[in-house]
N, C-alpha and C positions, 0 to 999 in steps of 0.2 A: 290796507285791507278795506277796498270800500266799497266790495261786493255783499250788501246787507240782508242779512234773510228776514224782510219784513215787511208789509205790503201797507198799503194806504187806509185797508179798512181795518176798523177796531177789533172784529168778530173773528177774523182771520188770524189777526197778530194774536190773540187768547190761545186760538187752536192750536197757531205754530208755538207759541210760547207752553202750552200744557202738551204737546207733541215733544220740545224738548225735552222739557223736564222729565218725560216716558221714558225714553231715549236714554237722557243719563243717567237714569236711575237704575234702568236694564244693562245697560250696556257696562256698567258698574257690577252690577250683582254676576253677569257672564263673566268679569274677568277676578272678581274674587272667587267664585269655585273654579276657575280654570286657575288660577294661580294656585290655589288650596292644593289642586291634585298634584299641581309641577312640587308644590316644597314637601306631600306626603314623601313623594320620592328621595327626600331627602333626611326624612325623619326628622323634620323639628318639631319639638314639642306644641300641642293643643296653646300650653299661655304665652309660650313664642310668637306662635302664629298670632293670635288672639291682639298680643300688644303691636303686633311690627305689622305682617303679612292684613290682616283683617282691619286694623286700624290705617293704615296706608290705602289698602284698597277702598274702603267705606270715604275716604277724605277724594276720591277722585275727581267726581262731580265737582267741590272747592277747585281742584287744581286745574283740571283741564277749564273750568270758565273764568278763575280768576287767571291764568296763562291767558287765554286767548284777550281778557279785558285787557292787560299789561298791553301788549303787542297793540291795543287800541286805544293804548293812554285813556285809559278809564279808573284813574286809583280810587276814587270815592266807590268803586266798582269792589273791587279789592277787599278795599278794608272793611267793607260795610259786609259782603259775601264772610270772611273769613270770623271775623270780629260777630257777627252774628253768630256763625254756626256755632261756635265757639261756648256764645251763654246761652245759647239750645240746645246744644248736646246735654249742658251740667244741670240748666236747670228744668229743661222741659220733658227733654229723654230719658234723665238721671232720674227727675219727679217721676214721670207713669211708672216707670220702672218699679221704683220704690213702693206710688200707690198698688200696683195691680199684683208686685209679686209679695207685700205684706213686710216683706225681712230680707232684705240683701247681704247675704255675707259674704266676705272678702278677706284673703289673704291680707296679713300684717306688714308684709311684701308690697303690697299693692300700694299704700297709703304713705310707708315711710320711706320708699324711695320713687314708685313712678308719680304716685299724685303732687309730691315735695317738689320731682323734678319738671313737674307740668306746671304749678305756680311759681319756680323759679322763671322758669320760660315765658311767662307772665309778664314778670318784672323784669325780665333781661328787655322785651321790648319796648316796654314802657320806659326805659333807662335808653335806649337806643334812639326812639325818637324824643326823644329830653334834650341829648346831647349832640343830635344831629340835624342839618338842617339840610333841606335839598329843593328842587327847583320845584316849582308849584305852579297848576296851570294859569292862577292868575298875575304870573310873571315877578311875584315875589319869594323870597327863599320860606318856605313852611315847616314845622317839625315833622319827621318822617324816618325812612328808613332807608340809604346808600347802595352803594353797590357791595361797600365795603360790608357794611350789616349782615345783607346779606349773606355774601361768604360765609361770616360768623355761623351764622344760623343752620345752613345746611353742612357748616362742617359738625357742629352738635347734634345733627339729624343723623348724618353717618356714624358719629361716636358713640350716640344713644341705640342705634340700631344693631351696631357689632355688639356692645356692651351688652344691652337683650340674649342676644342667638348666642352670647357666649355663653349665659347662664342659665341655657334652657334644658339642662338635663333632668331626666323622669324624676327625679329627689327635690329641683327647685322648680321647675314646672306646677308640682300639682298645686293645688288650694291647701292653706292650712287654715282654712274653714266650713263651717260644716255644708252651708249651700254648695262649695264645687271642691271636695275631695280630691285625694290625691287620684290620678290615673293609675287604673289597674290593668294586671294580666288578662286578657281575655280569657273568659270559662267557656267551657263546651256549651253550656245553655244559652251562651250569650247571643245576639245578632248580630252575623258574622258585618264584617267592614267589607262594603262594598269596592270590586277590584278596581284597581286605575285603569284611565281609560289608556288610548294608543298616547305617545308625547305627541306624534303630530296634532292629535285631534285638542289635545292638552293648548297646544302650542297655537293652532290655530282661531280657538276661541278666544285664546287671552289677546290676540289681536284685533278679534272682531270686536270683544269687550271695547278694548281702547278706541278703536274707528268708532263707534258708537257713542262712547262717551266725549269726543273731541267732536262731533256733529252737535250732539245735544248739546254743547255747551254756548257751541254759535248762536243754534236755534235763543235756547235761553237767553243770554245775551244781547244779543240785537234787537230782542223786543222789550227787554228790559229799558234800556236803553231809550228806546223809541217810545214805551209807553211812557218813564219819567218826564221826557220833552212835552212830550203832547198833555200831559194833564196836570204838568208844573208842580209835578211831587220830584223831591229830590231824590237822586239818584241813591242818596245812600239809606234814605227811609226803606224803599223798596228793597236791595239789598241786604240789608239787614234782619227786614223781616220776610218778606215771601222768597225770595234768595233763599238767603240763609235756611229759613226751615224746610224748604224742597230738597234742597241738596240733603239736611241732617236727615233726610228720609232714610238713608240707607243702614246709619247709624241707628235708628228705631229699631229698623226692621233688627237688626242684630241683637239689639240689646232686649226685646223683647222674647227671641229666639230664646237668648240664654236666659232668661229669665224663668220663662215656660219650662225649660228644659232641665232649671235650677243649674246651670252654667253660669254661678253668679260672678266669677269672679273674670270668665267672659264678657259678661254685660258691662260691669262695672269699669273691665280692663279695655274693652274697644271705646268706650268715650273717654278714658284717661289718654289712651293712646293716639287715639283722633283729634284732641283737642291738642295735643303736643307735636302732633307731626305737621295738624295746621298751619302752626304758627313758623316749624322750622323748615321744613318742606315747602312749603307754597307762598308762606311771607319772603321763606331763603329764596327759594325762583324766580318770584315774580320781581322783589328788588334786584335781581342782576338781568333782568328782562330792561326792566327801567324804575329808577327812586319811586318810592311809594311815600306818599303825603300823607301827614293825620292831618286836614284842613279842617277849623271851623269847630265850632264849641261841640258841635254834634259827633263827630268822629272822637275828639278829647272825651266828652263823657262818653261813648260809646264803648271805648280802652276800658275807661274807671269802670264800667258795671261788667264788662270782660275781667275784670282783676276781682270785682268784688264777685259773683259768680264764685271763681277760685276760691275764695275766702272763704264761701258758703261748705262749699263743698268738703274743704279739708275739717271746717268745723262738724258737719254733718256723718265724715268720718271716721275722726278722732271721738267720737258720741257713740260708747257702748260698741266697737268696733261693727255695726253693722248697718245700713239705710234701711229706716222702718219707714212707715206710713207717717207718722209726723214728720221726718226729715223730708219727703215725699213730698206733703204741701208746702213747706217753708220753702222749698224749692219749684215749684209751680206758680207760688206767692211772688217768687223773684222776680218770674217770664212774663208773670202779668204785670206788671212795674216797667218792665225791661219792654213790653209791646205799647203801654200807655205813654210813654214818655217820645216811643219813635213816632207811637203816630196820635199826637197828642195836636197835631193840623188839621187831620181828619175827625179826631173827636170834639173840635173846638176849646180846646185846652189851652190851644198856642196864644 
């Protein structure tokens, strides 16, 4: 692929680089309400959707640019994209979240088996590249993730997926907390649920969605890429952080959605669910694209504060079962740590 969407001057590659990012962020948000109306047709429940369909779709932006980086043998690409979003979602998105809605509460559900099985997912990769070595661009074998890995991953992506939508009926569905209650019958006073639209028109956004977000990912991409060369920041500092936080955009957008909306167990359940299908979804793809490397001390600690992240969180959790305003800063606390450390070159730190 070495047709590059990126031009010689600086001002230009910004535009196309903030032109992407538009792009996938849109073309993202088109094909979650277009996917939203195909599964109302089907009746899955609100925290079905919420964990699977909503969390899946808000991760695309991740998938479609770290797909296209694979295909361009860019794993500092990768890792740095996913491994960032990753301690953005928990502690940047999870933090506002917490400061602006006061008290986030959340199913008992949520905590003791999706977020248990999002920090096992944690440490299944961090076990993964321990035990595996694979070819690495500077011609020696690195710790990383196989092809073999892979498979692992997206076969726990589909198990965890079925395992959800088996147990999305209206009884385990709702909240049993007080922020996002159980679903109820509609009352005549209520505001009635607007009709679906036609499946073509259904059908045909969720594909424009996807054309849009597989554009944008190039665009982003190639000048990531291009601008790391040119101003001799590494590939995965960038990554990590303007990466990484562009794409967790659409994950804000939602969780503040439910937040406003006291859909807390939405909020709280699209970054558990985002951060899980990351890792099994798009680490599972991209390694049978091609091995994914953890190079260099910077991608190793980048893991550990991805792992500790998790540790915050479940601790922040397990605390009075709800995210208030001080779990809120401790976790904002984290992202400011987790940004001095990637760009601790640029603040003269290094």
């Amino acid at each position: 692929m070495d047709w590059e969407l990126h031009s010689s001057w600086l001002l230009v590659n910004v535009l196309l680089f903030l032109g992407g990012l538009w792009i996938l962020i849109k073309g993202s948000d088109i094909f979650i309400d277009a996917s939203a109306d195909i599964a109302r047709r089907f009746r899955v429940s609100e925290l079905a959707i919420g964990l699977t369909l909503v969390s899946i779709g808000t991760s695309l932006p991740e998938l479609a640019s770290s797909l296209y980086a694979a295909f361009c043998n860019q794993p500092e690409f990768i890792v740095g994209n996913i491994v960032g979003s990753i301690t953005t979602n928990i502690t940047l998105m999870l933090g506002l979240g917490a400061l602006i809605g006061g008290s986030l509460c959340f199913s008992r559900r949520l905590l003791t088996r999706d977020a248990v099985f999002m920090f096992l997912v944690f440490l299944l990769t961090v076990l993964l590249t321990v035990i595996t070595r694979v070819p690495g661009n500077r011609g020696v074998l690195e710790p990383g993730i196989n092809r073999w890995g892979g498979l692992l991953l997206l076969a726990l992506a589909v198990w965890y997926c079925r395992s959800l939508l088996r147990n999305s009926e209206p009884d385990a569905a709702g909240s049993e907390s007080e922020g996002g209650g159980p679903e109820t019958a509609a009352e005549p006073g209520d505001t009635p649920v607007p009709p679906l639209p036609s499946a073509w028109r259904c059908n045909g956004l969720a594909v424009l969605g996807l054309c849009m977000v597989i554009a944008g990912s190039k665009l982003l991409v190639d000048n990531v890429v291009w601008g790391a060369e040119k101003l001799g920041i590494s590939t995965m500092v960038i990554s990590v952080t303007v990466v990484a936080f562009g794409t967790s955009v659409p994950e804000l957008a939602v969780t503040l959605a439910g937040v406003l909306k006291h859909r807390h167990d939405l909020a709280v359940g699209n970054i558990i669910g985002s951060c899980t299908f990351n890792i099994l979804m798009i680490f599972g793809a991209c390694a049978l694209v091609r091995p994914l490397e953890i190079a260099g001390v910077d991608g190793a600690v980048n893991l550990a504060l991805m792992v500790g992240s998790g540790v915050a969180l479940l601790g922040c959790m397990a605390t009075g079962g709800r995210l208030n305003r001080v779990h809120g800063a401790v976790l904002l606390l984290l992202y400011a740590g987790f940004l001095v450390y990637n760009c601790r070159a640029l603040l003269g730190l290094a």
